[in-house]
C-alpha positions in Angstrom: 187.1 28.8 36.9 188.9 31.2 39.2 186.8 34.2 40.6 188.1 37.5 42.1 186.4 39.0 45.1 187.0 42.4 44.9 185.8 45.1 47.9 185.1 48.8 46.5 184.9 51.8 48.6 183.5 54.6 46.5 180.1 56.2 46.5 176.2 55.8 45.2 177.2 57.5 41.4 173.0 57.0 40.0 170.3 56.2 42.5 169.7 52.8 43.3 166.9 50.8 40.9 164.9 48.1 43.2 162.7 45.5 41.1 161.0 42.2 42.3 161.4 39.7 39.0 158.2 37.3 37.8 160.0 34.6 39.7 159.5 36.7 42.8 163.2 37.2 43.6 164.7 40.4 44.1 167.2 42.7 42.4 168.5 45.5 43.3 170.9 47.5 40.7 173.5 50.4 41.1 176.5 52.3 39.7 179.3 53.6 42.0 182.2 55.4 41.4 185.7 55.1 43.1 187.9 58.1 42.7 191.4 57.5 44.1 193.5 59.8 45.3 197.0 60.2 45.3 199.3 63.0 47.5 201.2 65.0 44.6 204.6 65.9 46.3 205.7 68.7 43.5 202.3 70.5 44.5 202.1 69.4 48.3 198.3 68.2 47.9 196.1 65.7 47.1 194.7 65.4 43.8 192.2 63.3 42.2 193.0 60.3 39.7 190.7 59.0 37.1 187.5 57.7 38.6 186.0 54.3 37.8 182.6 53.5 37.6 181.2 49.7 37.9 177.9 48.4 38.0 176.3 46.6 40.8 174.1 43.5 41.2 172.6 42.7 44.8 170.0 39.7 45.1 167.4 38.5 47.2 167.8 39.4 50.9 170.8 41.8 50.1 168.7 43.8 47.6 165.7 43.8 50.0 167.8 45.6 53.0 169.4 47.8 50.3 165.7 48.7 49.6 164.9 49.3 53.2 168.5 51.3 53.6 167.1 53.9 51.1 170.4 54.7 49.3 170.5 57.5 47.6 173.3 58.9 44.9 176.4 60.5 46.7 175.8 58.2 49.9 179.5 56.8 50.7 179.3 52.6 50.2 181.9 49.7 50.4 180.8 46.2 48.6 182.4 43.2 48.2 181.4 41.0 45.8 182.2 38.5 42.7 184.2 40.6 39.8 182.5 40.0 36.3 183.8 41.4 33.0 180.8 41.5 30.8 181.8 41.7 26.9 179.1 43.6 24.7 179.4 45.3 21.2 178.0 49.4 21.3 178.7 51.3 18.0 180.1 48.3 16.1 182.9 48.2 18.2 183.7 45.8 21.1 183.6 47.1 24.7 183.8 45.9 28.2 181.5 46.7 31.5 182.9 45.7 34.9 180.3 44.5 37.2 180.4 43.5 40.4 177.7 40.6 42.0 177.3 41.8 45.9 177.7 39.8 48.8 178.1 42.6 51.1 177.2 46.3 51.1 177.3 48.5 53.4 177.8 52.4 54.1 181.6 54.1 54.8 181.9 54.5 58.1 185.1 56.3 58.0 182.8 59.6 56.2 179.8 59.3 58.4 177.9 57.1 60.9 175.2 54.8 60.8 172.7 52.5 63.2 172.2 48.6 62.5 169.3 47.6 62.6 168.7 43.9 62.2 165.8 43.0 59.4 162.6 41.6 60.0 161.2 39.2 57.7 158.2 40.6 56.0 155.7 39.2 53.4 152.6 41.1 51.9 149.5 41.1 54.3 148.0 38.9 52.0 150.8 36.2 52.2 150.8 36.9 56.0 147.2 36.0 56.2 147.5 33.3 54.0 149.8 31.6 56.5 148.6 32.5 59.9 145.5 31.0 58.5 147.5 28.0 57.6 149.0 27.8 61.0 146.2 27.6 62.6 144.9 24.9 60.7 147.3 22.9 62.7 146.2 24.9 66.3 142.7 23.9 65.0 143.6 19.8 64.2 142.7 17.1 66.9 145.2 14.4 66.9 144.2 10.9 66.5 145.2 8.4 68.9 147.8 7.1 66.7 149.8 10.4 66.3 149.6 10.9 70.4 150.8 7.1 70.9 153.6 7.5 68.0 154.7 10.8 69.8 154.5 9.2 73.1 157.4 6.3 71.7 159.2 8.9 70.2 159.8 10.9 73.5 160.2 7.2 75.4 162.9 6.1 72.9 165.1 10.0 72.9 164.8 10.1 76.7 166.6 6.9 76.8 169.6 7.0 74.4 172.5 6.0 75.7 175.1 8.5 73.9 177.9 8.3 75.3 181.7 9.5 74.1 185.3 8.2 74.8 185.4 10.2 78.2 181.8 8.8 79.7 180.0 11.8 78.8 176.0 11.8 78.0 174.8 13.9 75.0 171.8 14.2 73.6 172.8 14.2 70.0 173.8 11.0 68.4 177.3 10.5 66.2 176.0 9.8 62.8 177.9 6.7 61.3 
């Protein structure tokens, strides 16, 4: 099956809907418009076409930034994504939606400016606690004597290999066969 990637500049048409599913995976769902313009020559101005409106899916990571981004309707956007035609039956008569599923989204810069800010992984203090306590379980553990001798070989034998490639240089990965 053949799919279109499609990239939309447009703008934020309803405000962005965030939800976290039972599965614990995120969603985030919006509707932008496009409007094209096109330069009227009889006139001598720009006028407006027909504007088109598609729904947007973004999951997981991409719909938690988007959540942290704070979008709000009229903000100008560009996403790129997978094109879906959805088929669906309203009024006893058939229709089609356009939707697109995001892999990118970000905000026009050609209509304003913006700052990057890279995201930081965050979990709910209680899932935080939950595994710093875990960690430490492991700061806390004394290792046998077995463990320290089968660490011991293991450093013995890496510090050893012999990798070497065509021209006689050393590296410390080894080809895999």
């Amino acid at each position: 099956m053949n799919e279109a990637v499609v990239t939309v500049i447009g703008f934020v048409a309803q405000d962005p809907i965030f939800e976290v599913l039972a599965s614990g995976t995120s969603l985030m769902s919006l509707r932008i418009g496009s409007t094209p313009r096109r330069y009227d020559r009889e006139i001598g101005q720009w006028r407006d076409d027909d504007p088109m409106f598609l729904t947007v899916t973004c999951w997981r990571t991409l719909a938690d930034n988007l959540q942290s981004c704070e979008l709000q309707r009229g903000d100008p956007i560009i996403v790129t994504g997978k094109l879906r035609i959805r088929e669906y039956v309203k009024d006893r008569q058939k229709r089609f939606s356009a939707q697109i599923e995001a892999t990118t989204v970000g905000h026009d810069l050609s209509r304003g400016v913006a700052r990057f800010q890279r995201a930081q992984r965050s979990a709910f203090p209680e899932d935080r606690r939950e595994a710093d306590d875990m960690a430490d379980r492991w700061l806390e553990a004394d290792l046998d004597e077995d463990a320290e001798e089968l660490t011991t070989q293991i450093t013995d034998k890496s510090e050893n290999l012999d990798d070497t490639d065509e021209d006689g240089d050393t590296s410390p990965f080894r080809a895999a066969a």
